[in-house]
C-alpha positions as CSV (number, residue, x, y, z in Angstrom):
1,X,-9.7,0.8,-6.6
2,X,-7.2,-0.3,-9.4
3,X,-5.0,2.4,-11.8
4,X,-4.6,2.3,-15.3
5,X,-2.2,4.6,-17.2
6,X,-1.8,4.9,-20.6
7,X,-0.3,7.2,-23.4
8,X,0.5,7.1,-27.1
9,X,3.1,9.8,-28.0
10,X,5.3,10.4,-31.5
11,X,7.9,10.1,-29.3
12,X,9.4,7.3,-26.3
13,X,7.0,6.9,-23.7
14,X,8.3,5.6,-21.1
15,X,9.7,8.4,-18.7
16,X,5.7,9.4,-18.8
17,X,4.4,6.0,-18.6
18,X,6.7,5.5,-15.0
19,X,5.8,8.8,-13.7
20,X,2.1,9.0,-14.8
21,X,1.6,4.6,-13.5
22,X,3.6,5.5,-10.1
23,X,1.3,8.8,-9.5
24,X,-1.8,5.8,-9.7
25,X,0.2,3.5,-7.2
26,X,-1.4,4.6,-4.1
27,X,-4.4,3.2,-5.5
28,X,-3.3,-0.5,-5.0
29,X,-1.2,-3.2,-2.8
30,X,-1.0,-5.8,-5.1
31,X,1.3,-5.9,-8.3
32,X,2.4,-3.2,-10.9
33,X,2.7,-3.5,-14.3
34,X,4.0,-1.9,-17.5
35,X,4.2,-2.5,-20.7
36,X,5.6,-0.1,-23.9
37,X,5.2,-1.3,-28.1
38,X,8.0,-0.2,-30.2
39,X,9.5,-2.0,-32.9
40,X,9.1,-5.2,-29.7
41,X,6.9,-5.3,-26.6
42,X,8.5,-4.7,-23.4
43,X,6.9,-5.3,-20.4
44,X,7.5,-6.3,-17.1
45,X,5.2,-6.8,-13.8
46,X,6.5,-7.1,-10.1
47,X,4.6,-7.3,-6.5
48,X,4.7,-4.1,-5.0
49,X,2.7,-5.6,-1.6
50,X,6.0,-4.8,0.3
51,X,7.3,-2.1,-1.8
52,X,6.9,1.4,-3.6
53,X,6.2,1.3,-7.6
54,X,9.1,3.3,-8.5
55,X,11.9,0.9,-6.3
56,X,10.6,-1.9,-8.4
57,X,11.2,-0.4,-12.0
58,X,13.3,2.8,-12.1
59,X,15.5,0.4,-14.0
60,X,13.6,-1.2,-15.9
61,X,11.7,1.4,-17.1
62,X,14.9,3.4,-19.3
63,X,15.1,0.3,-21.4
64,X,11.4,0.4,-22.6
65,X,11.4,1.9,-26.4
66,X,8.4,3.0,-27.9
67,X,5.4,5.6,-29.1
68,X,2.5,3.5,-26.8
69,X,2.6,2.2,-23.7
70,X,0.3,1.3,-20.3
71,X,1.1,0.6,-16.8
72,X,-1.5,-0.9,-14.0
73,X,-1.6,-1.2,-10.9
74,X,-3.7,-3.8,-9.1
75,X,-5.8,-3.9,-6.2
76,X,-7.3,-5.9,-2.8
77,X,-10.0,-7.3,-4.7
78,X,-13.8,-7.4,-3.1
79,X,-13.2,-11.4,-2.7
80,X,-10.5,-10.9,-1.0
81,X,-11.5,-8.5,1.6
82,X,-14.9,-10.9,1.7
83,X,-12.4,-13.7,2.5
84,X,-10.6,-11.6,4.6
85,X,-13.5,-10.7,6.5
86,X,-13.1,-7.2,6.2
87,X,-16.2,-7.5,4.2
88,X,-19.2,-9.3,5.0
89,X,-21.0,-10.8,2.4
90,X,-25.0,-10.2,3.1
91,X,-26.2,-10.8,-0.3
92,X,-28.6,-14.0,0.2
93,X,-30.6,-11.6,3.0
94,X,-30.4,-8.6,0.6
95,X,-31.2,-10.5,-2.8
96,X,-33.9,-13.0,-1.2
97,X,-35.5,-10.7,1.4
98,X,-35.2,-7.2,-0.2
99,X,-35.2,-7.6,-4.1
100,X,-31.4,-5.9,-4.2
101,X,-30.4,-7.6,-7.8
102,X,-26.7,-6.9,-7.1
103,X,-24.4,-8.2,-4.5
104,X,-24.6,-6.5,-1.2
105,X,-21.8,-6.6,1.7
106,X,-21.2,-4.4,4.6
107,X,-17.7,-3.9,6.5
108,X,-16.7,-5.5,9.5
109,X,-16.9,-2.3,11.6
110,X,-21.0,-2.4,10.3
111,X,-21.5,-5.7,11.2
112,X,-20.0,-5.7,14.6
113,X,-21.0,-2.1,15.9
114,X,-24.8,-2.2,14.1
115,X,-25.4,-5.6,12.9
116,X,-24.4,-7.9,15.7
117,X,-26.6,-6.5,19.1
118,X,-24.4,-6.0,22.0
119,X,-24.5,-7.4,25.8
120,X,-28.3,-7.7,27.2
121,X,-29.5,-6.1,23.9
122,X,-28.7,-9.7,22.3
123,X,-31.4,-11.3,24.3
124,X,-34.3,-10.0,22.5
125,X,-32.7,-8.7,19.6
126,X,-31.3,-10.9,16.7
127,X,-28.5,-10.4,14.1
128,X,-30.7,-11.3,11.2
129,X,-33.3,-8.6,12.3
130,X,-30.9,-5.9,12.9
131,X,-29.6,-6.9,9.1
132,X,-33.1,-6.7,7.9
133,X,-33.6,-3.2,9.5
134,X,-30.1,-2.1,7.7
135,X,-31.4,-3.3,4.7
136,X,-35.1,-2.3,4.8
137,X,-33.2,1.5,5.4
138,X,-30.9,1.6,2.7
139,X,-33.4,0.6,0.2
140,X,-35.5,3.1,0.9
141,X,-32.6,5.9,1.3
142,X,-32.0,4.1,-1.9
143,X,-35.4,5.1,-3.3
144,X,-34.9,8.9,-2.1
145,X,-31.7,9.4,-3.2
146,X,-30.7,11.8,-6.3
147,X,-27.2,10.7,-6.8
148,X,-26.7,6.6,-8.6
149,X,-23.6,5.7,-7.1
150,X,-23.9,6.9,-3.6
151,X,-26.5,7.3,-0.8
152,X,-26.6,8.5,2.8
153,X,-28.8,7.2,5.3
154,X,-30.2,6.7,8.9
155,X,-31.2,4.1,11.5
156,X,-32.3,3.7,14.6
157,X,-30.3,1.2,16.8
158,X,-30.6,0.4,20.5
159,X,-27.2,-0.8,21.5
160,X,-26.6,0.7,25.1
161,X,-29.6,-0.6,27.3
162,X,-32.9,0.6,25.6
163,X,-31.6,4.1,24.6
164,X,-32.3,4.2,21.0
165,X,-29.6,6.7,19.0
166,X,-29.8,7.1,14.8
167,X,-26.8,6.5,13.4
168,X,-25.6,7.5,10.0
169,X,-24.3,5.0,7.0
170,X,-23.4,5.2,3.6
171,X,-23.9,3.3,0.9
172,X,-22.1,2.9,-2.1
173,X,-22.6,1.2,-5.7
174,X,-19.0,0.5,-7.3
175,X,-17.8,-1.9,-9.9
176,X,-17.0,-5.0,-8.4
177,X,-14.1,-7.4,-9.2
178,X,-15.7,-8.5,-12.8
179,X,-17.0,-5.0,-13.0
180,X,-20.4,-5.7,-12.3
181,X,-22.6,-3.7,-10.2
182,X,-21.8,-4.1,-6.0
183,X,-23.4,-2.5,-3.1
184,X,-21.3,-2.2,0.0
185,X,-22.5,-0.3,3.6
186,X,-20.6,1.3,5.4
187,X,-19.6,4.4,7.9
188,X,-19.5,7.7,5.7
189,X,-15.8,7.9,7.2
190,X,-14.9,4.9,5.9
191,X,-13.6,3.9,2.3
């Protein structure tokens, strides 16, 4: 998730617009930003990937003038982490097969520990069934749920032999990189 900071003051906003854009930088690895309007615009942007929001403009910051300013701080977008692979992409199965109008994806740990059967389990088991059965679940804990952007669920998965065990997954609507809507599955101790 991304941080945006901004303030309007009658007085030079920049002390507040460092300290109140840095407080946000845990909230991306990607590039900072700020930018204050005075009598000019002053900005500057720097990649914080290797380094800590502050170390990149404690300088830079105490020769910003002005009464309105905003600082940013970007983020691992969904495309990348789909690229990545630390997200898998299952929206042609969730779109075409279950209706889902919005781009689905689970994380790698979901598709290797529930998705993807195991050992012996693989030889009458399929991915694309075990998918369907993820997907068959969280529409209907989908259905049940109270709460819009969030939903809790259960399955049944055989993975060890033919001992079946319910595991729990969560599912999470979020604006996606163009702020549309995006579903993504994953452990409810995961992020």
């Amino acid at each position: 998730m991304s941080g945006i900071f901004g303030i309007v003051s009658n007085n030079n906003c920049a002390s507040t617009l460092f300290y109140g854009t840095d407080y946000h930088s845990h909230m991306g690895t990607e590039y900072g930003g700020m930018a204050v309007l005075g009598t000019r615009f002053n900005r500057a942007i720097h990649d914080i990937g290797q380094s800590q929001f502050k170390s990149k403009f404690v300088d830079e910051y105490k020769t910003m003038q002005g009464p309105m300013g905003i600082g940013v701080i970007s983020v691992y977008t969904r495309a990348q982490a789909i690229e990545d692979g630390v997200l898998i992409d299952v929206s042609p199965v969730a779109m075409a097969e279950h209706g889902f109008r919005s781009p689905v994806a689970v994380t790698d740990r979901v598709w290797s520990e529930v998705v993807i059967p195991p050992g012996e389990v693989a030889t009458w088991q399929d991915d694309l069934g075990r998918l369907n059965d993820l997907l068959t679940c969280l529409k209907y804990g989908i259905k049940r749920s109270q709460k819009a952007s969030e939903v809790i669920f259960k399955m049944d998965v055989i993975n060890e032999g033919e001992k079946r065990k319910t595991i729990t997954l969560k599912g999470t609507c979020t604006p996606g990189d163009n702020l549309e809507p995006v579903i993504t599955v994953m452990f409810p101790d995961e992020d």
